[in-house]
KEPA-855400 format. One line per field, with one value per residue (C-alpha): residue in one letter; x, y, z. Coordinates in pm, whole numbers. Layout:
<sites>
residu c(a;...) $
c1 c(X;...) $
c2 c(Y;...) $
c3 c(Z;...) $
</sites>
This chain:
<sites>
residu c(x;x;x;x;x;x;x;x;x;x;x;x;x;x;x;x;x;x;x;x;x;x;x;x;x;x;x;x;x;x;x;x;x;x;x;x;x;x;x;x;x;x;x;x;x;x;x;x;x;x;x;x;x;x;x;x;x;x;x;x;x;x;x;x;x;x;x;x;x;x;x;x;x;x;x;x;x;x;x;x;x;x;x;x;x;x;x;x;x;x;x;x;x;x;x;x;x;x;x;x;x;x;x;x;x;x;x;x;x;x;x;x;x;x;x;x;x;x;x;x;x;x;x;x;x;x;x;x;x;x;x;x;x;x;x;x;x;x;x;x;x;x;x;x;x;x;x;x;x;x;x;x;x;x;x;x;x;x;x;x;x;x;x;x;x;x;x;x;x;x;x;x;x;x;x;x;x;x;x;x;x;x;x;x;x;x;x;x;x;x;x;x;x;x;x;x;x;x;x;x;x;x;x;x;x;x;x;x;x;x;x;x) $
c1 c(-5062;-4739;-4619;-4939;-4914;-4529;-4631;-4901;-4630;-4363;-4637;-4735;-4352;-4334;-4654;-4537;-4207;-4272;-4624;-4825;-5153;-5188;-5539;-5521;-5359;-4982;-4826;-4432;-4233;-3886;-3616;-3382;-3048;-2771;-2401;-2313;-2634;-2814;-3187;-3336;-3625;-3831;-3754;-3970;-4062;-4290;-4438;-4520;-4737;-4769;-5022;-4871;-5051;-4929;-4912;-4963;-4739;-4476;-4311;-4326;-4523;-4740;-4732;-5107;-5074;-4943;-5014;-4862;-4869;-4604;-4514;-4266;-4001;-4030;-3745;-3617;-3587;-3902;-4175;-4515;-4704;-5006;-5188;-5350;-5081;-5362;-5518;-5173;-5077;-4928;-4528;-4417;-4186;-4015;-3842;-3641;-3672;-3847;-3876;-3936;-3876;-3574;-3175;-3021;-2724;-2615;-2713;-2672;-3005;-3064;-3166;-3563;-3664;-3845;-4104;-4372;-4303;-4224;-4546;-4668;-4484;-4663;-4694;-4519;-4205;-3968;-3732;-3464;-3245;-2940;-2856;-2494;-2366;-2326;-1990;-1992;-2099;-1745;-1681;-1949;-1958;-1573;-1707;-1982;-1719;-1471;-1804;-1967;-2301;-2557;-2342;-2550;-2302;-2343;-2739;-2731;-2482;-2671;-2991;-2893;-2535;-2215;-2295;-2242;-2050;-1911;-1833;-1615;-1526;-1398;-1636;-1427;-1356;-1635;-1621;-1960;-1989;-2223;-2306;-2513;-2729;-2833;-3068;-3234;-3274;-3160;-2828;-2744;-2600;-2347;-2146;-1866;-2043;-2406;-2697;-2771;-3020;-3109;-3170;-3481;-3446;-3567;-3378;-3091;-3103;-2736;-2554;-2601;-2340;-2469;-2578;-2504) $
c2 c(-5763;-5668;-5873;-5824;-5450;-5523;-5759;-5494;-5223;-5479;-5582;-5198;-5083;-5343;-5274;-4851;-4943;-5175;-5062;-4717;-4693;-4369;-4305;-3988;-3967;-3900;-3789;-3940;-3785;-3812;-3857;-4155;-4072;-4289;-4232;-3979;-3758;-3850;-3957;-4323;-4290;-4630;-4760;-4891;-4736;-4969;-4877;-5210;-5264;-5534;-5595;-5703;-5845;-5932;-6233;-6210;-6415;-6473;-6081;-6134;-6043;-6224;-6114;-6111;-6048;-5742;-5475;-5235;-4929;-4917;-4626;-4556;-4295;-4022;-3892;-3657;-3975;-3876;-4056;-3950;-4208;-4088;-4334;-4388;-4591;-4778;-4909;-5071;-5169;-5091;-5179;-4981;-4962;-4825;-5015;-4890;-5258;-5479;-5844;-5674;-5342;-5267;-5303;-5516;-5590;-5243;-5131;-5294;-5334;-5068;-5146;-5071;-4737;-4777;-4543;-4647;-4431;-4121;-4140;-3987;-3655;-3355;-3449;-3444;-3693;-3634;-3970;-3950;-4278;-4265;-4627;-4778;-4906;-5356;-5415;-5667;-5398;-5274;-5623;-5649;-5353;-5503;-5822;-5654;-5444;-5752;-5999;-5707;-5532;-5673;-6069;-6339;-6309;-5912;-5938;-6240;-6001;-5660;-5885;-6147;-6003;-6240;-6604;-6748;-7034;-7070;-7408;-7417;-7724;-7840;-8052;-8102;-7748;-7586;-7379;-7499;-7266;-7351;-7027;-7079;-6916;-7106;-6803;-6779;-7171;-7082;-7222;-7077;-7323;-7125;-7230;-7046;-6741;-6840;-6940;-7311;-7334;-7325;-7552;-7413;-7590;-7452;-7167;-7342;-7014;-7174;-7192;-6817;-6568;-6259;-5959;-5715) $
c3 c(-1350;-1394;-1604;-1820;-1840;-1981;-2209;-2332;-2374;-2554;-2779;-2872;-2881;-3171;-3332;-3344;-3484;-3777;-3896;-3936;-4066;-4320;-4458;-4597;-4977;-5045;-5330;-5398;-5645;-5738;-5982;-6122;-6252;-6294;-6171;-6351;-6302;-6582;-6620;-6616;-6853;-6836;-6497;-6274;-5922;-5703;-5360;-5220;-4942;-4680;-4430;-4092;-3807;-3481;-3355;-3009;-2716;-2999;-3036;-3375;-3763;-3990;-4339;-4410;-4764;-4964;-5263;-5486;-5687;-5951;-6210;-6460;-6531;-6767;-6975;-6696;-6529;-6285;-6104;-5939;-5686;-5564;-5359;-4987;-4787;-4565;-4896;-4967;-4603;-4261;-4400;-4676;-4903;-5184;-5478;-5743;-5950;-6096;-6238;-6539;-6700;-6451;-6681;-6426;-6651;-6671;-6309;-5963;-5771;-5512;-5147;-5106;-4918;-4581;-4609;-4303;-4099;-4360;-4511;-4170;-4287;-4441;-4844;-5072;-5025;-5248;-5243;-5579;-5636;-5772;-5978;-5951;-6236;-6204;-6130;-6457;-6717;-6793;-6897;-7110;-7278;-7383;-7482;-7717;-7821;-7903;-8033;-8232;-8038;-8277;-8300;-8136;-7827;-7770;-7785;-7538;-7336;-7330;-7234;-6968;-6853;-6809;-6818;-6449;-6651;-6997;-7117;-7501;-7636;-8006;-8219;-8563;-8697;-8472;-8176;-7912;-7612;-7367;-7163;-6856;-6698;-6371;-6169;-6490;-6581;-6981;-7153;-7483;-7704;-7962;-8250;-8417;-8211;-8408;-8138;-8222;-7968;-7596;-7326;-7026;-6684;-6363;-6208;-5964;-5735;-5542;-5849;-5935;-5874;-5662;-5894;-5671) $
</sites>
């Protein structure tokens, strides 16, 4: 019986720490600004939601599926959410990217917010972000400086970031650069700085370089 009644309590300890269950609605508000205080209009803000079950006699989760709510920045850089957690899930949390819509070539990806057990607190939650700028955008706001913002080069730049290889090679009198982009599966094929073409592969996710 002992060991039962432990079991019990292990299994609830587990189940109070990684999972609440809100049903009543909560607002989230907040505000994006980037490093040096200024708005993010147009980013992305998504409160994702997993379901987790526990799987008894193995002290651990199963991810029984998940859901989101997902709004957008205004020009003072701020976001509303207002949604009821238990419709989403028991695991919650809050992202400040996206697949799409988020500038990951000019920011660095910020760790998601924990927010199961926050949501329990009296609403409103007010949770800002502030955005770091990437580590590579110095570089290529020189490059698009030294290529020309609107050249082939500095629109490939200012939309996929610095290549994760770059290949140049002389055929007769023309430059051919080769700039990869493995996590993306896209190579651009340039000559004398014009885009000849591109090559689509599936992503190779080992041959990336981490995007901070």
């Amino acid at each position: 019986m002992r060991r039962i009644a432990l079991l019990v309590g292990v299994l609830l300890i587990l189940a109070g720490c990684a999972t609440a269950r809100v049903s009543d609605r909560r607002l989230i508000t907040g505000r994006v600004t980037d490093a040096e205080g200024r708005p993010v209009a147009g980013t992305p803000v998504l409160l994702v939601g997993r379901e987790l079950g526990l799987v008894l006699f193995q002290f651990a989760y199963e991810d029984m599926g998940r859901r989101e709510a997902r709004a957008l920045t205004d020009e003072r850089g701020e976001y509303r959410i207002e949604v009821v957690p238990a419709q989403l899930g028991n695991n919650l949390y809050l992202f400040f990217y996206d697949r799409e819509g988020f500038d990951s070539v000019r920011y660095a990806r910020p760790d998601p917010v924990d927010l199961t057990k926050r949501l329990e607190e009296t609403p409103p939650l007010v949770i800002n972000q502030t955005l770091r700028t990437h580590p590579d955008w110095p570089e290529v706001l020189r490059l698009r400086q030294e290529y020309g913002p609107d050249s082939h080069r500095g629109r490939i730049l200012r939309q996929m970031g610095l290549p994760e290889r770059r290949e140049a090679s002389q055929s007769g009198s023309d430059l051919v650069e080769h700039w990869h982009y493995f996590s993306r599966g896209i190579t651009y094929v340039l000559r004398n700085g014009e885009l000849g073409g591109t090559h689509q592969f599936e992503p190779i996710k080992e041959f990336a370089k981490p995007r901070s």
